[in-house]
N, C-alpha and C positions, 0 to 999 in steps of 0.2 A: 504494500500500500504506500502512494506518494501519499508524503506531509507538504502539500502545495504551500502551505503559510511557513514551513520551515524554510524553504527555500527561499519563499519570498523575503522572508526578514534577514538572511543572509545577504540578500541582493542589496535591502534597503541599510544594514549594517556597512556593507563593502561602501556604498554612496557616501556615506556619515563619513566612515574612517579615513576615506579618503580625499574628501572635500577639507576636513579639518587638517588633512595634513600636506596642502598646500600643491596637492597632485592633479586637481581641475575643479570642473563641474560639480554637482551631486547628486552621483549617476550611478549606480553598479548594475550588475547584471552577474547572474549563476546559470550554467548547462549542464542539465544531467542529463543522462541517459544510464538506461536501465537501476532506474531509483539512488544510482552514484553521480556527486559532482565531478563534472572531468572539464570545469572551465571555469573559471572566476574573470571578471573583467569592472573596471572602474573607470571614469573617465579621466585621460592625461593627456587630453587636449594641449593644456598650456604648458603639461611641467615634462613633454615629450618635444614642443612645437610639430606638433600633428595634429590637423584638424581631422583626419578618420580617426584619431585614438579614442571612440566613443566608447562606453561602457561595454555594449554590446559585441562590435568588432573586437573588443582585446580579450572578450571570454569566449569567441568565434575560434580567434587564432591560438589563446591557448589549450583550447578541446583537442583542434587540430592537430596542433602539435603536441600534443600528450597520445591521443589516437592513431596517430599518423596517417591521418586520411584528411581527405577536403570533404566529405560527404557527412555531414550528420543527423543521418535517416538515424527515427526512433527518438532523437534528442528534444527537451521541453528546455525552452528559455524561459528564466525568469528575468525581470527586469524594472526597476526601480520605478521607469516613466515609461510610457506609450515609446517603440521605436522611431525615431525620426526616419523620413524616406531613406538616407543611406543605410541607416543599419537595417529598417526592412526590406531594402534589397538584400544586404548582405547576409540574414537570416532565411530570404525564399534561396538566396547561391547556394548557400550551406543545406538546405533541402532539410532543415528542421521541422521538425514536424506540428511543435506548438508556441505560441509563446501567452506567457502570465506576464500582466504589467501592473503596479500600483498607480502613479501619478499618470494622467492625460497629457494630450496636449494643451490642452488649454491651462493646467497649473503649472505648464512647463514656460508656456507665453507670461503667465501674468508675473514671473523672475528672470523677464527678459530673454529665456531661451525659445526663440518662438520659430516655429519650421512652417507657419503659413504661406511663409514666401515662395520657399522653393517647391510646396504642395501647388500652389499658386501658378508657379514658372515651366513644372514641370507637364500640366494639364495644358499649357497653351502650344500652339505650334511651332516648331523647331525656330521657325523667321519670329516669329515675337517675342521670344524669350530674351530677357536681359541682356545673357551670355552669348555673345556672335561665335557662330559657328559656320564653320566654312569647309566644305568638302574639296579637297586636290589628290588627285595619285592615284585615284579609285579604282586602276585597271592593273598595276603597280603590287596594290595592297590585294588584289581580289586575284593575285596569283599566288600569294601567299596561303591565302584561304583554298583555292585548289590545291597546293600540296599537299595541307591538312588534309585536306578530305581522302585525298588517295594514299594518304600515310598509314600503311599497314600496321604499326608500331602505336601508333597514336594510344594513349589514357582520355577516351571520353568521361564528358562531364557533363 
């Protein structure tokens, strides 16, 4: 039997301890799989200068790298706050199966961490977005994409 609130207060524990001790945000995040944690991650945004160091991502990469796999089918996230769009990208890459949050988005907005923008940026079409983005080399790059695909060798994902 999962203890979903044990995990979770480990989550909301890792955000505290690490918030007060000067490593970021107040964020954490725990990954279990099969009723073991095999991830811990906090946010070190600023005390890494990495802005992917979210909570989330750095208990991704340490499952990963304790597991020695990129895949973590069967894995439950826990996670202090609602994931913002990169780390719930990077939670469907990892092909996690669930995630538990305490804090929303919107308790994340009203302490100034607010992800409406980029939910915002990201719904509108590639020409409106803030962020200019410009395609060159397309036939270049799309040869490289052919090798892969006839790459016998190849680790799909």
């Amino acid at each position: 039997m999962t203890d979903h609130a044990a995990f979770m207060r480990r989550a909301i524990a890792l955000s505290r301890e690490h918030m007060n001790a000067g490593d970021g945000g107040p964020f954490g995040a725990v990954i279990v799989l099969d009723g073991e944690v095999v991830g811990e991650g906090w946010n070190r945004v600023t005390s890494s200068n990495d802005p992917t160091a979210h909570a989330e991502v750095t208990a991704i990469r340490e499952a990963c790298t304790k597991l020695g796999r990129f895949d973590l089918k069967g894995a439950v996230l826990y996670a202090s706050c609602e994931p913002c769009p990169m780390c719930l990208a990077a939670t469907y890459w990892a092909r996690i199966d669930k995630v538990y949050y305490a804090n929303e988005q919107a308790d994340a907005a009203a302490i100034n961490f607010d992800d409406a923008f980029l939910y915002r940026q990201l719904a509108l079409p590639r020409e409106r977005r803030t962020l200019q983005c410009e395609q060159i080399l397309r036939d270049e790059a799309l040869a490289v994409f052919r090798e892969w695909d006839a790459k016998p060798d190849k680790v799909p994902y």
